[in-house]
C-alpha positions, -999 to 999 in steps of 0.1 A, spaced: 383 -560 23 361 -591 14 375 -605 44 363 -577 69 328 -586 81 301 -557 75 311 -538 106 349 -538 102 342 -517 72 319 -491 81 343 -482 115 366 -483 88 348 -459 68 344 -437 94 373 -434 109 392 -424 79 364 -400 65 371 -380 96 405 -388 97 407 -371 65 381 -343 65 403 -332 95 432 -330 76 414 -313 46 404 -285 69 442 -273 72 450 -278 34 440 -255 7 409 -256 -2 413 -258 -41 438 -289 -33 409 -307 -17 376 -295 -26 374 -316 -53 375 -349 -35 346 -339 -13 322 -328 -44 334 -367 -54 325 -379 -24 290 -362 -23 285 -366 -59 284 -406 -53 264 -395 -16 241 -382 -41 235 -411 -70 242 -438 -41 211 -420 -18 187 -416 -47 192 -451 -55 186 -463 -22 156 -436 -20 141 -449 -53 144 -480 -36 126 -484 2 93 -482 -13 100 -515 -29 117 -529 -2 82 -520 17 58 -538 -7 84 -570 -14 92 -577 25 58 -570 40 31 -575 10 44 -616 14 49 -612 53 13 -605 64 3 -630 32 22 -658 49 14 -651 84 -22 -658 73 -58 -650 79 -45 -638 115 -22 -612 98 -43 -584 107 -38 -592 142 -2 -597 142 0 -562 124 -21 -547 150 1 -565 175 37 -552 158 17 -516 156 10 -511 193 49 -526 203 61 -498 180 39 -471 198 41 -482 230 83 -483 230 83 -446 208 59 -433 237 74 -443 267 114 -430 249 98 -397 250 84 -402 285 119 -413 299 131 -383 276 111 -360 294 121 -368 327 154 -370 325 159 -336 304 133 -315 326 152 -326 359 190 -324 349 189 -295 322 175 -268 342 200 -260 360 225 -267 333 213 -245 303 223 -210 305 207 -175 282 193 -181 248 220 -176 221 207 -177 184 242 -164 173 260 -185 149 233 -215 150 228 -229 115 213 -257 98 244 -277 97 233 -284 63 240 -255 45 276 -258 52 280 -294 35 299 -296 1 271 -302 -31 277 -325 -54 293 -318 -94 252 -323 -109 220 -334 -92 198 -361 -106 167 -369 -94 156 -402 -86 118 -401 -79 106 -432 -61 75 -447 -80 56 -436 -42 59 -425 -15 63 -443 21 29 -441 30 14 -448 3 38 -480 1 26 -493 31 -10 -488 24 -1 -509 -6 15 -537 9 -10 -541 43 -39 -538 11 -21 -565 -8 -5 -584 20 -41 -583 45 -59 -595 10 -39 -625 -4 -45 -638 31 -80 -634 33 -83 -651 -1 -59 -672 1 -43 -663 -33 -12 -682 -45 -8 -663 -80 -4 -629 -63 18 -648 -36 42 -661 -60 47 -629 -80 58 -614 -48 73 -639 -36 98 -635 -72 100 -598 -62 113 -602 -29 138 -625 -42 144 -598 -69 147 -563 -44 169 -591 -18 195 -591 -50 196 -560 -50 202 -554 -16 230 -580 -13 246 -572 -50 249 -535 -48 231 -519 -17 252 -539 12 286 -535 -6 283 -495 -13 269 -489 22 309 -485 36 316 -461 9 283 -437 15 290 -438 50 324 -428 40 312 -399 21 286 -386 42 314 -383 76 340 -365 51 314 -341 39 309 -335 79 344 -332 92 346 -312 62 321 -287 66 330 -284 108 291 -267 115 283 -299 135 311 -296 158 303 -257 168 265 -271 172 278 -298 193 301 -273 212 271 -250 223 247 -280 234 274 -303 247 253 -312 275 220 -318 258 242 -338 237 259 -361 263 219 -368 280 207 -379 241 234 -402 240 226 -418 272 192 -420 269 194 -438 234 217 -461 252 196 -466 284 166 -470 257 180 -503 237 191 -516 272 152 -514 283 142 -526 246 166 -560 249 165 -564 283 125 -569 282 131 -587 245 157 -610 262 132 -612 294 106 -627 274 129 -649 252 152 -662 280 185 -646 257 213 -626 271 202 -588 259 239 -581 250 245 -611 227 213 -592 213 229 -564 210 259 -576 199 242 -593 170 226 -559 157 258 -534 159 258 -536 123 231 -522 117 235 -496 146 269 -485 127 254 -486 95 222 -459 104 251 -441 127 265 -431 90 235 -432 67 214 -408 92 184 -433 79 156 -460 91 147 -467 55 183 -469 40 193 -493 71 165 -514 62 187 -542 45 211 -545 69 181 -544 100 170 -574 84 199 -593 79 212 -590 114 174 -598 133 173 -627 113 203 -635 130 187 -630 165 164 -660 160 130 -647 154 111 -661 130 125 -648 99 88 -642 83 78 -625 114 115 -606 106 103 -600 68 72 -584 78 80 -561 113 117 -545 103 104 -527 71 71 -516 88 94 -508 119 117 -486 101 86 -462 92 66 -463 128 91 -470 152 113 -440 157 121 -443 200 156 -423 193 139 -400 171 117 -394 202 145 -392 232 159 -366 207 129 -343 194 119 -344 235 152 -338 250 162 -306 225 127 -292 224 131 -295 263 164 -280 257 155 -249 236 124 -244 256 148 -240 290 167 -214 269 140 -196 263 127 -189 295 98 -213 286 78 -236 317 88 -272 310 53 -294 325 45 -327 318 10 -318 311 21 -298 282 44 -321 268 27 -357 272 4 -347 241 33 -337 221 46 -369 229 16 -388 217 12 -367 190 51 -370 182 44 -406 182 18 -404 152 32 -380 133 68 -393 125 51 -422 105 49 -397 81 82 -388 85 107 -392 53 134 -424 56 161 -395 46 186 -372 71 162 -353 93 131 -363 85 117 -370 121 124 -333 127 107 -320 96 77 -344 103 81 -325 141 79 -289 129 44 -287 127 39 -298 161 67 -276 177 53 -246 167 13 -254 170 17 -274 207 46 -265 221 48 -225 205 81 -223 186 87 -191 169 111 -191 139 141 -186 154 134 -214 179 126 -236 152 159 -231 133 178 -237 168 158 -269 169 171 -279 139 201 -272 144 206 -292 176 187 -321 157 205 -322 126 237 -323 144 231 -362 164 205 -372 136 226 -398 130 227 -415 168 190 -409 169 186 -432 140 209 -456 153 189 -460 179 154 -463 163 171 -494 141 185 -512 171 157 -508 187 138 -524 160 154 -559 163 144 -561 198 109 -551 188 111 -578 162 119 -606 187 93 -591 213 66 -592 185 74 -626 169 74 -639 210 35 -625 214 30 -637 177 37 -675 177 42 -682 214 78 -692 209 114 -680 221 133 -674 196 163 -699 182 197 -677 177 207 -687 139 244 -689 152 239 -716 175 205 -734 160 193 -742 192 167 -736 217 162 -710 242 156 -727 273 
């Protein structure tokens, strides 16, 4: 297995996890159930670890990042900020658009019959142990632009070294322990799935809304790379290419934050400088959520359509901005971006209850491709930001030279 690169396992992973949740649907279920508690037991340790984990991974990658980018650091944070913004707002603009013109004539009566929270139907673990992170997302971020923003301005090389030693310490533990369990959570999380079947009789009712996400994600990260490898003079599908990884590896974890250390690894590959890499994938993972966005818009569009609601762009270009703010708030965990939305769905765009729990529904059930998306699209955003940064193409590690 040491032999298959990074992506050779997770397809792995998944394909056998539904390969086998398929099968355990048509065996008895006191043959079987067992495995899957197993399996979400690990989901369980494995995710609190990694949970534990991100804020750390926030303070020891972009704390040093802004330090070593200088007394301009603010600027460059500004800069990597606005990117962020600007791609999340103009996802949910294209997602607008597209769902408000092809849906209507495609979504039939409301139907709250039968719609859960996917969630409830997934196997629990043997025990739960909580792992409670030392902070919060936020408040790691605050920490490492207060920290990162200040040992430039003073130009400290005690505080420097100290984090330099913790990033060497949290990159151990990513490459020791995170990067070589990732296969088997991904593994657990897509049995637990098949399992459970309430995703596929989600994805059965909004088949179509589903197909127009999928697009969209995919027309999203050929408009991120194209304008990435525009300004770099790269082909946009070695680009891609180069970050599949990390697409496969959010496409199981349903997670910006626990993707983090494989987001890294691959945009380093791309050729942007890897301090500029350091400092934008972490603070990325928490602002940048242009998936998340195509998603939230397309179902809300969706479940408005349903029912009977007037879809206008003046009513749902604040939501959008709005959307675009709130979700850096949102938790690095399975459905955060819609919890995060909730608020917003029922004070702008008037959700009642039942509405809400369709939304969720319809959400929770392509999380996972949402987040996919948001990643990928980060190592394009990387490469655009370290191009309006320095003033430089960037190098592609494999080859080690020059964009012309």
């Amino acid at each position: 297995m040491k032999k298959i690169g990074l992506l050779g396992r997770i397809i792995i992973a998944i394909v056998l996890a539904v390969g086998l949740g398929s099968l355990f649907r048509i065996v008895p279920e006191k043959f079987v159930h067992w495995f899957v508690e197993t399996a979400s037991t690990f989901n369980m340790l494995f995710g609190g670890f990694l949970n534990f984990v991100v804020p750390l991974i926030i303070i020891a990658f972009i704390a040093p990042g802004i330090a070593k980018l200088g007394k301009g650091s603010g600027k460059t944070l500004g800069l990597a900020t606005a990117v962020a913004y600007m791609s999340t707002v103009i996802a949910g603009i294209i997602a607008f658009f597209a769902a408000s013109n092809i849906l209507p004539g495609l979504i039939g009566q409301p139907s709250h019959d039968g719609i859960k929270d996917p969630t409830e139907s997934l196997v629990g673990p043997f025990f739960e142990l909580e792992m409670t992170p030392l902070m919060g997302v936020m408040t790691a971020l605050l920490l490492a632009f207060l920290f990162g923003i200040g040992m430039a301005a003073i130009e400290s090389k005690s505080l420097l070294s100290m984090f330099d030693e913790l990033n060497v310490l949290i990159e151990k533990t990513i490459s020791a322990v995170i990067i070589p369990l990732l296969p088997f959570h991904i593994f657990g999380i897509f049995l637990n799935m098949t399992y459970a079947g309430q995703v596929a009789r989600v994805l059965s009712v909004f088949a179509v809304v589903f197909v127009l996400i999928i697009i969209l994600h995919l027309f999203m990260l050929m408009l991120q790379y194209t304008a990435a490898g525009a300004l770099t003079h790269r082909n946009p599908f070695r680009l891609l290419k180069t970050m599949a990884p990390a697409y496969f590896t959010a496409l199981g974890t349903q997670s910006s934050a626990a993707t983090i250390p494989v987001t890294l690894r691959q945009a380093r590959k791309t050729g942007a400088s890897e301090k500029i890499v350091d400092f934008t994938v972490p603070l990325f993972a928490t602002i940048h959520l242009s998936g998340s966005t195509i998603t939230l818009t397309s179902c809300a569009i969706g479940v408005m359509l349903m029912n009977g609601m007037s879809v206008t762009f003046g009513g749902m270009i604040g939501f959008i901005l709005m959307l675009g703010v709130t979700m850096i708030a949102a938790p690095g965990v399975p459905g955060g971006a819609v919890m995060a939305a909730i608020g917003l769905l029922s004070s702008m765009l008037g959700f009642t209850e039942p509405m809400l729990a369709l939304m969720i529904a319809l959400y929770m059930a392509q999380d996972s491709f949402g987040t996919a998306t948001n990643v990928t699209g980060d190592g394009a955003l990387a490469i655009i930001t370290d191009r309006f940064a320095t003033g430089k193409a960037a190098v592609p590690v494999e080859s080690g030279t020059k964009a012309v």
